[in-house]
C-alpha positions in Angstrom: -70.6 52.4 0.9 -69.2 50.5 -1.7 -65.6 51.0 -1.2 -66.3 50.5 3.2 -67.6 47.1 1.9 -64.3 46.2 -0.5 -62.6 47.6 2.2 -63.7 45.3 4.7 -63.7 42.4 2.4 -60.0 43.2 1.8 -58.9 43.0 5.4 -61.2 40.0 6.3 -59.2 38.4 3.6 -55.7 39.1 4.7 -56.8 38.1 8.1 -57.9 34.6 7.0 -55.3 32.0 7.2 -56.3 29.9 4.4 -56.6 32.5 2.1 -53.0 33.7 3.2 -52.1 30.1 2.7 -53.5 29.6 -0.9 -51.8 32.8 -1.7 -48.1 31.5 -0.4 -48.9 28.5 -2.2 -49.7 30.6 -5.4 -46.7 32.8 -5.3 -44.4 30.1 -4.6 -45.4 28.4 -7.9 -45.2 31.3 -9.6 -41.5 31.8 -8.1 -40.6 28.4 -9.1 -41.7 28.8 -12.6 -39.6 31.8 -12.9 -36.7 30.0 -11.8 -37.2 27.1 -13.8 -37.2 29.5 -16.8 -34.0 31.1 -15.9 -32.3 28.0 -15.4 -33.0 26.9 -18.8 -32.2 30.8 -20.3 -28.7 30.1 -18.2 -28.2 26.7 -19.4 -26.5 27.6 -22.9 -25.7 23.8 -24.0 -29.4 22.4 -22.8 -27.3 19.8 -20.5 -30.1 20.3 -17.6 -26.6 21.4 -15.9 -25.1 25.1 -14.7 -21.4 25.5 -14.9 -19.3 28.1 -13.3 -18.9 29.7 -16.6 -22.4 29.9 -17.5 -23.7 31.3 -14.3 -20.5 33.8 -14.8 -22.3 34.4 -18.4 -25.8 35.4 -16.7 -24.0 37.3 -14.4 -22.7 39.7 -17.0 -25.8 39.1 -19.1 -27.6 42.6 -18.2 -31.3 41.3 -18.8 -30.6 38.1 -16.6 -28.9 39.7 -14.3 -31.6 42.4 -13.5 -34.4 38.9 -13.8 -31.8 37.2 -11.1 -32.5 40.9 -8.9 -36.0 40.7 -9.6 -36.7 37.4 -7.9 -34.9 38.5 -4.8 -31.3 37.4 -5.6 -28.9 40.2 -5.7 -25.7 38.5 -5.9 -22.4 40.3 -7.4 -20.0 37.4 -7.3 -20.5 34.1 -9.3 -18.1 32.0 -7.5 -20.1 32.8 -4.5 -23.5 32.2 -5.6 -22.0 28.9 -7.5 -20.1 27.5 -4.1 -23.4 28.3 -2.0 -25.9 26.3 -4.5 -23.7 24.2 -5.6 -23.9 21.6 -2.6 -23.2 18.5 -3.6 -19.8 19.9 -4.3 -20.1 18.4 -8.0 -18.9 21.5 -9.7 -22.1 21.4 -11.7 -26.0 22.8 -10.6 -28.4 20.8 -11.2 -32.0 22.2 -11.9 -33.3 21.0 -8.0 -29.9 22.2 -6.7 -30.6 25.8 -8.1 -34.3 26.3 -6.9 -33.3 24.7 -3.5 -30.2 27.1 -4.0 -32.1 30.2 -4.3 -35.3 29.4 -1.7 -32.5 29.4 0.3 -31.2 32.7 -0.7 -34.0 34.5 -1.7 -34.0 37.6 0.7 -32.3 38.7 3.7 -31.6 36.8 6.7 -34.5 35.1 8.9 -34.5 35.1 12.4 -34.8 31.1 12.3 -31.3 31.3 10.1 -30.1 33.5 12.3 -30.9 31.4 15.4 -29.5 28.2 13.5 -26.5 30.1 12.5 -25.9 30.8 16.2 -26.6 27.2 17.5 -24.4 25.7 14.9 -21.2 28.5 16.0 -22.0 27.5 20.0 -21.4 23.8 19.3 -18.2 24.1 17.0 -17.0 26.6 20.1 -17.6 23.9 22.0 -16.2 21.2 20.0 -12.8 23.1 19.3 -12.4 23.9 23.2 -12.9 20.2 24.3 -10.4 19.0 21.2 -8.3 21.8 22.6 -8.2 20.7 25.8 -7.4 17.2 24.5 -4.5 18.9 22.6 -2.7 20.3 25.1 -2.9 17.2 27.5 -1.4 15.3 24.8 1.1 17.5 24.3 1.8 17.7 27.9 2.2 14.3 28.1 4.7 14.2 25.3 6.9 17.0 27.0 7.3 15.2 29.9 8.0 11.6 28.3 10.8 13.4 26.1 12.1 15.5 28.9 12.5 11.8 31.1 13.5 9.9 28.3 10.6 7.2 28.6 8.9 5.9 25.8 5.7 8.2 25.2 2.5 6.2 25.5 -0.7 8.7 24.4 -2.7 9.8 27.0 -6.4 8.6 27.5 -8.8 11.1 27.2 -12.4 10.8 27.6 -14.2 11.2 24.2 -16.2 15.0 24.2 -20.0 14.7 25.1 -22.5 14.7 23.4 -24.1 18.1 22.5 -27.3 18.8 23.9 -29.7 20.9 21.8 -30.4 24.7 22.8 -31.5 26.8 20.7 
């Protein structure tokens, strides 16, 4: 009887958004904390900033390392976890840059990157075949003036439109 009651308490709890919520709010806390702390274990001369060597240093640091795993960062390649938190382009991480850094990159892909990732290709596709296009009319133009001998005046093009947003 007892354990058809816990039972039943269990699952009304995980069915309850705000106790789902409190517990999100809980764990991500507890996330942040833990990064906090590796940022200052990684931080060897307490500047409150990351260099490319130091994150090198946890990366070949066995203990860090396996901590870095064991808050869902697997990363093999310090250049490329330094260029993808590093987004201010300073050459330096900065303690908000790195828990930003690794929200970000905390598991596998989302279906909401995945969609964003897909929106963002669509538009550059877009962009690069209008600019194209604008290319080679330009280009066309300047072939002709040469093979007539006029002076070549650039050719008006109207500017690209204005992307819509569709996801």
């Amino acid at each position: 009887m007892t354990g058809v009651f816990c039972s039943n308490a269990i699952e009304t709890a995980q069915r309850n958004p705000e106790v789902i919520a409190a517990s999100l709010m809980v764990d991500r806390h507890v996330y942040s904390e833990n990064l906090r702390n590796l940022f200052k274990n990684m931080d060897e001369d307490d500047s409150g900033l990351i260099t490319l060597s130091e994150l090198e240093n946890l990366l070949n640091n066995e203990m860090l390392n396996a901590h870095l795993r064991a808050l869902g960062l697997d990363v093999g390649e310090a250049w490329t976890l330094f260029r993808l938190i590093d987004t201010d382009r300073s050459g330096v991480i900065e303690i908000d840059e790195f828990l930003r850094g690794c929200e970000r990159l905390k598991g596998g892909a989302r279906g909401i990157d995945l969609a964003t990732m897909g929106f963002e290709i669509r538009n550059l596709g877009k962009k690069l075949a209008g600019f194209m296009k604008r290319s080679e009319a330009q280009l066309e133009a300047m072939a002709c003036h040469l093979d007539s001998g006029t002076t070549y005046a650039p050719v008006q093009t109207p500017p690209p439109p204005t992307p819509t947003v569709n996801a």
